[in-house]
N, C-alpha and C positions, 0 to 999 in steps of 0.2 A: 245774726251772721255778721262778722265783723272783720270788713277788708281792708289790708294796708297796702296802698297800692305804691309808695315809694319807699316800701321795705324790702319787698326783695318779689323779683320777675315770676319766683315759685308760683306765689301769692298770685299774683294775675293772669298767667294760665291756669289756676285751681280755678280760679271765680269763672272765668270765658269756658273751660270743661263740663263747670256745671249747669250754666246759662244752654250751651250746648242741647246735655243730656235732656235738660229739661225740655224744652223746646223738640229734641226729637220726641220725646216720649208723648206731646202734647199732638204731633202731629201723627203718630203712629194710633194712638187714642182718636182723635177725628177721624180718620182713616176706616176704623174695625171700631165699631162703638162698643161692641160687646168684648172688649179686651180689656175688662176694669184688672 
């Protein structure tokens, strides 16, 4: 994955969306373990 963070502010809200998702998806999964 490769981020250019003074190329343009797109770019770094895409990277914090997907830090984001992940993270919820991480805590929805500890949450309900059987939600593979």
């Amino acid at each position: 994955m490769r981020i250019r963070r003074n190329d343009s502010p797109s770019g770094f809200l895409y990277f914090t969306a997907e830090v984001l998702v992940f993270s919820l998806r991480r805590l929805t999964i500890r949450k309900n373990p059987d939600f593979s």
